[in-house]
N, C-alpha and C positions, 0 to 999 in steps of 0.2 A: 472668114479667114480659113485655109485648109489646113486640114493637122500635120505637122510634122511626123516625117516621115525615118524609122530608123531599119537599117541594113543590121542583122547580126546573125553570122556564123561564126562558130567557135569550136577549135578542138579541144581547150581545157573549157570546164564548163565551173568551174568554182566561183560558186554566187552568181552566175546568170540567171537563174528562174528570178531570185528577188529584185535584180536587178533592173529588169525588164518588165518585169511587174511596176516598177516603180515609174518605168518609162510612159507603159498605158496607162498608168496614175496622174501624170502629165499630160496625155493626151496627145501621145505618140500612137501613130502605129505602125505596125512591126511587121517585115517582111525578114524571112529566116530561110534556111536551107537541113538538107537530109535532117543527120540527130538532132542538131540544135533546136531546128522544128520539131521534131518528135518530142524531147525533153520537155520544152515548152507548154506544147498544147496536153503533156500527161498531166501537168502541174496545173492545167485549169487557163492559162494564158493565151488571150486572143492573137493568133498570130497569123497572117499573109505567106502563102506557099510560094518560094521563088519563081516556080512557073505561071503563076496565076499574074508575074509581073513581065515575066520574060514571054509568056505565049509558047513555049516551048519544053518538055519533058529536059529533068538531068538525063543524062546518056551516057555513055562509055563509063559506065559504074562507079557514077560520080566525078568523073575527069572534067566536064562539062556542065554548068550549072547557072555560074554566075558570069561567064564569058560575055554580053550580050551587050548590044547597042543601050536598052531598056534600064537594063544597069547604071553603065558607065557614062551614058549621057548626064543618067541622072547627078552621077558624083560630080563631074567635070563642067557641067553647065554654070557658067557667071554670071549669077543674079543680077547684076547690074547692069547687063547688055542685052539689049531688048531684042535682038536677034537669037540670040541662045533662048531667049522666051520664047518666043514667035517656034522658034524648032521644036522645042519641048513640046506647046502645044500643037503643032499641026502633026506630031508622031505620037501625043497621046502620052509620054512618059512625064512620070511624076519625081520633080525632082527628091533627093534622099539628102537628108539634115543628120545624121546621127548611121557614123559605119561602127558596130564592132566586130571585131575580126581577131582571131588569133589565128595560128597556122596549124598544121599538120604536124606531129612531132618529130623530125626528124630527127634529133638530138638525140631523142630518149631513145627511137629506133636502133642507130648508127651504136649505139649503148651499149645492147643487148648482144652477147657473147654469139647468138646463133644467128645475128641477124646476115642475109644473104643478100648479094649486091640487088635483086630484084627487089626485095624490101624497103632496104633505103630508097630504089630509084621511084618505089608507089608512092612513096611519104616525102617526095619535095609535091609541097603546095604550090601550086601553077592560079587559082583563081583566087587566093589569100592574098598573096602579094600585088597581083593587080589593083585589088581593089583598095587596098592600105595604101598604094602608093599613088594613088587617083585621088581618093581623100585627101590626104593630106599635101599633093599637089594643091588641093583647090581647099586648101583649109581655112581661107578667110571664110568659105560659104559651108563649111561641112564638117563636123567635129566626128576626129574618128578615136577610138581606144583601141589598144591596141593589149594594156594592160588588166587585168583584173582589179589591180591595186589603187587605178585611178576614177573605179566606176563611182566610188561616193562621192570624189567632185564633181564629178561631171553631174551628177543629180541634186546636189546642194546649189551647182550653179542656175542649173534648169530650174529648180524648186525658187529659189530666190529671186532672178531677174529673168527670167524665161529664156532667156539664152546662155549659152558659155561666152565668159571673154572670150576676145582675140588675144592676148597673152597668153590662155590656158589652152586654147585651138593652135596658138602656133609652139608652143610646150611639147603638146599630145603628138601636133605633126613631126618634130625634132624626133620624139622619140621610137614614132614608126618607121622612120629611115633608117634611125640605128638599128629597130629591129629587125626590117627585112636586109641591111646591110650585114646583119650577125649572120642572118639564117642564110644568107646566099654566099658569106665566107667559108662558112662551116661544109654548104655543099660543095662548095671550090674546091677546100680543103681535101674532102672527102674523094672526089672523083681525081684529084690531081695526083693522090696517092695511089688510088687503086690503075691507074693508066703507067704509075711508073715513071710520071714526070719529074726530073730532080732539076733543074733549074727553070719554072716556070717564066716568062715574061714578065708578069704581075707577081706580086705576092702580097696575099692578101689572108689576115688572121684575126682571127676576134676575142674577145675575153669578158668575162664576168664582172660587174664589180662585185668584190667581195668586203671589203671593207674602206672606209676614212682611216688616213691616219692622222696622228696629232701633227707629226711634219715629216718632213723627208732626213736626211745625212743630217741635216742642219736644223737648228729651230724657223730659220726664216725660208723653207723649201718646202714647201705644199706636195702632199705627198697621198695615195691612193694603191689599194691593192687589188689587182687582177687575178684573176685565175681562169684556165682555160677552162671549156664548156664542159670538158670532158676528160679533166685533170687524174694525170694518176694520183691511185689511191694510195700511193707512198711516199707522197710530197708534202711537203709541208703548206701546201696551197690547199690539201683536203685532210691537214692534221686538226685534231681533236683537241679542244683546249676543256682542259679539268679545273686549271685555277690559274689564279693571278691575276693579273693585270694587264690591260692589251697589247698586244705584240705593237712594237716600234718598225720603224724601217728597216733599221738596221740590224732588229731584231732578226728581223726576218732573212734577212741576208745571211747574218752569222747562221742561223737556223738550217739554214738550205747547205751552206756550206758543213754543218756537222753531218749532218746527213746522207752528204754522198759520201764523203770519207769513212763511217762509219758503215755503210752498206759494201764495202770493199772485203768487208770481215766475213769469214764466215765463222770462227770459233767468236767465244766471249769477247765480244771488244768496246772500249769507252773510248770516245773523242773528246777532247774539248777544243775547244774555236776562241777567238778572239780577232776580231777583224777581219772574218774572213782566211786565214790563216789556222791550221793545230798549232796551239802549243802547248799539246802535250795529250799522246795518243800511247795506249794500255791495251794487253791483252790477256789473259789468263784464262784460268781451266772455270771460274767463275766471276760472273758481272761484278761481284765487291774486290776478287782480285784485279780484277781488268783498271774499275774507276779508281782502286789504291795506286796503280801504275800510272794511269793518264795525270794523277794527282800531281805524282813522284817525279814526273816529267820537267814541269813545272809551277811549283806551286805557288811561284809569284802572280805568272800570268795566269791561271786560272780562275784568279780571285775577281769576280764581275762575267765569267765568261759563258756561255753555252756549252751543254751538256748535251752528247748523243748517244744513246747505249740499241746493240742492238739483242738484248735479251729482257724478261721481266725486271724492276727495280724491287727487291723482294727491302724487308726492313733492316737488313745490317748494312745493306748499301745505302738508303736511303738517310740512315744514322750518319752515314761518312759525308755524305752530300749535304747535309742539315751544318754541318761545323762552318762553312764558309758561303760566304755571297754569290749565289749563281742566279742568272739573268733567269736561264731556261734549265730544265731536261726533258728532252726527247727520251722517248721509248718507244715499246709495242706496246707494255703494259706497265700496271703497277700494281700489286700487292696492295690488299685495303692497310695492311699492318705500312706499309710506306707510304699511301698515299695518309694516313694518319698523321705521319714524320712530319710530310713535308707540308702539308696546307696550315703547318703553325705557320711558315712564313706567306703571309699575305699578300706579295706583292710578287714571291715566284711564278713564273708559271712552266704548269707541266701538260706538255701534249704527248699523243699517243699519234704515232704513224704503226703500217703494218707493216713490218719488215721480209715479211715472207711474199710479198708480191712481186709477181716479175714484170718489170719496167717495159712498158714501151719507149724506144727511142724518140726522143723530141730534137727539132732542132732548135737550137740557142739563139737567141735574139741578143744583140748586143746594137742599140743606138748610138748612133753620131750623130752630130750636129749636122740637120740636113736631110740624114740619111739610116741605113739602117744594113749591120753586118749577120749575115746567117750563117749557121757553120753546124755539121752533126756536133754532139755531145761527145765526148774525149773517152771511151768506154773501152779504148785499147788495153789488154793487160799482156802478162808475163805467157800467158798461154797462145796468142796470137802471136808472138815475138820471135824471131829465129835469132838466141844466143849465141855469143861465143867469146871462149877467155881464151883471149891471146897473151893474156901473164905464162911465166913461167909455172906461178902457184894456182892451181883452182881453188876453190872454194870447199869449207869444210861442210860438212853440215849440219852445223849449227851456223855460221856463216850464213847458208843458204837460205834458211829461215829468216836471221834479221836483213838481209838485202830483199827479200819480197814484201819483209814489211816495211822497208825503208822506200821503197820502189811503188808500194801500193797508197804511201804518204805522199811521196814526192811529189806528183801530176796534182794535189791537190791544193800545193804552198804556190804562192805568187812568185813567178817570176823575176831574179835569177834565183833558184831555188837550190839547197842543200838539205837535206835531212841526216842523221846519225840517230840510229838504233844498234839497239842491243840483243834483238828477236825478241823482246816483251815488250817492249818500250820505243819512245822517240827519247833520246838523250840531248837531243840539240835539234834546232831550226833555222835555218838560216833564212830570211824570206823578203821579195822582192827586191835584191840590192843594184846594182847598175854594172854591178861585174861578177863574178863568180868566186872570186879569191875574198870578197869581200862578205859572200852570202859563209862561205864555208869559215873564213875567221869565225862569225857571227856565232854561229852553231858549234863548234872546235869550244868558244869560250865559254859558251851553256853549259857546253855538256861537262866541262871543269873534268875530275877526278873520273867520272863516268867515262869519259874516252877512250878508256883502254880498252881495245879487244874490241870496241864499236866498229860496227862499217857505215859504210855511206851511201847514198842516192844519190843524183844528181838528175835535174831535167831535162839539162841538155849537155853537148858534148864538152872538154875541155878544152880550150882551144889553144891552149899549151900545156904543158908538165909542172906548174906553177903550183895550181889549184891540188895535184897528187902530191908534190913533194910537203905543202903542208899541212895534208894529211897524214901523211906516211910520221913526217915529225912529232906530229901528237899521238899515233899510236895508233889511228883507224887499221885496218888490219884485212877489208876487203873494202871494194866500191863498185855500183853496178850504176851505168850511163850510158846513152845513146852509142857513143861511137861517132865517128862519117865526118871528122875533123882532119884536115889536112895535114893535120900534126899529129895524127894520134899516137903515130911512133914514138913521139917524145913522152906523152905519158904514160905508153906502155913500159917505154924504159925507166923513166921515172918511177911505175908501179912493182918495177923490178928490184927495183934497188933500194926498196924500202922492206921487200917479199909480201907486198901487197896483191891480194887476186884480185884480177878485174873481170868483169863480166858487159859484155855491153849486147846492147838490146838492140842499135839500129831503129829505135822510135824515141821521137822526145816528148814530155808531156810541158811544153810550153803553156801556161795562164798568166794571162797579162789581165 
């Protein structure tokens, strides 16, 4: 009987030597290429030079290696078809039982802040992917790895029954498609951007798993967290968990949504979330006045909700935080004297994002049934905007202050959207209603006794005088809105006759 035969090159090399060792302990032998062979035979390990298989020197500086009839007959050839026998032996090539293969690092490349498009283009693997997807094409006859993580089965199987199942061969194959279907998204990815493509034919993207969840929205919705290859480091997809308990779905939802609202700030600011939704966003000369204000906002709905701040949680904040039930708080940091506060409660949890990082734009995926919606990230602000108040009254400035924080809230409440600030505060929320008179009741009642002197946001236009006249009746005092309504005359004149200043942007920040 002839010995099985194993193919292995590799760019991550963690636990290869023992690995392999453990191979010729079975009674493999081992055909390898450039490092992996060098590693190998440093380690003492008998091992087969890929030209001594192929008859042929690597060339073009490694380009060229495993390309060869010699090779891929070996992979591809059907044991049970006595013609593929018959070929094997009249060309001399010994069929291969055992590929492992990892790739070239592109990923970690494309990574690296100086890396140059000649860079990435030496580090997509051209004879990696070949040979994984030959394997694993013909993996009734060929167990290939792909992973590090699965070399102790694959050797507990061999050690045991001298073969691997075919359940475990057709496992390893699943997962080498996924892998080289990652690594050829990501170079998709990579070139589609660097050409300057914005509506490609395809669109094709890949993601990490990064955790299970317990379930999804619901208890009975099966649920799983992604995160890209090469996730920004100010997301909550590469935040830091210090304590509690594991992030939920929804967790994570609400989580993402503090997050961008809160990076909208650039003095002291606290968000809180509930649903996807603020209710109830704070800003001050320091983070314990800012979360005292996000509190003061609402501190019905705060109670169960997520926290986002974006400065340290030093300990007199962390004291304010400790008095009621919160899900989450995000930060950058946290003072040992507050991370002390708060790991009394056991089941909080606090992550750490870095809020000084500048985002890369992503684009947003949103699924349909079927299908699947792209669209850039909503990163419009008041500085991209060409204003103009067509009230009689402009804006005071103190005015001008709570309409940009009312305006830098607004784009982040669900559709139809009102917010009322006071420039330290949200006083009212009005969120997702199905008409706009009903988002701004909503918020008008919140904000109670607080209304005086408040102005307003809106996310999109007025599409009558309806929505200003009552405002104007409760006392808001300015409003800043899109504009580009067919009626806007009628609530400019409406905004006239209450001495309301309007300010309108000409962008809307519609979320549905």
């Amino acid at each position: 009987m002839s010995k099985k035969r194993a193919l292995v090159s590799v760019s991550d090399k963690t636990g290869i030597v023992e690995f392999v060792q453990e191979l010729v302990n079975l009674g493999f032998e081992v055909v390898s290429t450039g490092g992996t062979k060098n590693a190998l035979q440093a380690a003492g390990v008998p091992v087969i030079g890929i030209s001594e298989v192929t008859g042929f020197p690597e060339i073009l500086d490694g380009r060229v290696k495993t390309l060869h009839p010699n090779i891929h007959s070996g992979l591809l050839a059907m044991r049970e078809r006595e013609e593929h026998q018959q070929q094997l032996t009249e060309h001399n090539i010994t069929p291969i039982d055992l590929v492992v293969v990892n790739l070239y690092p592109f990923k970690e490349t494309i990574a690296k802040p100086d890396c140059t498009f000649e860079d990435a283009i030496e580090n997509i693997d051209i004879g990696g992917p070949s040979m994984l997807r030959a394997a694993a094409k013909n993996h009734q006859h060929v167990t290939v790895v792909v992973d590090p993580a699965d070399y102790e089965t694959v050797v507990s199987e061999f050690s045991n029954a001298q073969a691997v199942s075919i359940e475990t061969k057709r496992r390893l194959a699943a997962k080498v498609f996924r892998h080289t279907a990652a690594y050829d998204a990501l170079i998709a990815e990579y070139l589609t951007e660097a050409v300057g493509e914005e509506e490609p034919e395809t669109f094709t993207v890949t993601y990490e798993r990064k955790q299970g969840l317990r379930y999804g929205e619901n208890p009975h919705q099966k649920a799983t967290f992604y995160k890209k290859p090469l996730a920004d480091q100010s997301s909550i997809a590469s935040a830091i968990q210090l304590h509690g308990k594991e992030l939920s779905y929804n967790n994570i939802h609400d989580a993402d949504a503090a997050l961008a609202i809160v990076k909208e700030f650039e003095e002291p600011a606290v968000v809180a979330v509930k649903h996807m939704n603020p209710c109830g966003v704070g800003t001050g000369t320091t983070i314990e006045e800012a979360y005292g204000r996000a509190y003061e906002a609402d501190s019905v709905s705060i109670f169960g909700g997520i926290v986002a701040a974006n400065r340290e949680i030093d300990e007199a904040t962390a004291l304010k935080m400790k008095e009621i039930f919160l899900e989450i708080i995000i930060a950058p940091s946290f003072t040992q004297e507050a991370l002390d506060v708060l790991t009394a409660k056991k089941n909080l949890r606090l992550l750490t994002v870095p809020m000084d990082k500048q985002e890369q734009p992503e684009a947003m995926l949103t699924s349909i049934h079927g299908g699947l919606l792209v669209q850039d990230e909503d990163h419009y602000g008041l500085e991209n905007a060409e204003l103009s108040i067509p009230t009689d009254r402009k804006p005071t400035e103190e005015e001008w202050e709570a309409l940009k924080l009312a305006w830098k809230v607004v784009k982040h409440v669900k559709s139809n959207a009102i917010v009322l600030t006071n420039g330290q505060m949200t006083v009212g929320v009005g969120a997702g209603q199905m008409n706009r008179v009903g988002a701004a009741d909503i918020a008008i009642t919140q904000a109670s006794k607080r209304i005086e002197g408040a102005v307003m946001g809106s996310d999109a236009f007025f599409p009558m005088g309806d929505t200003v006249e009552l405002a104007g009746k409760a006392g808001v005092t300015a409003i800043i809105q899109p504009g580009g309504s067919i009626r806007d005359e009628e609530s400019i004149e409406m905004a006239n006759k209450y001495g309301i200043a309007m300010v309108m942007t000409g962008v809307r920040h519609f979320k549905h």
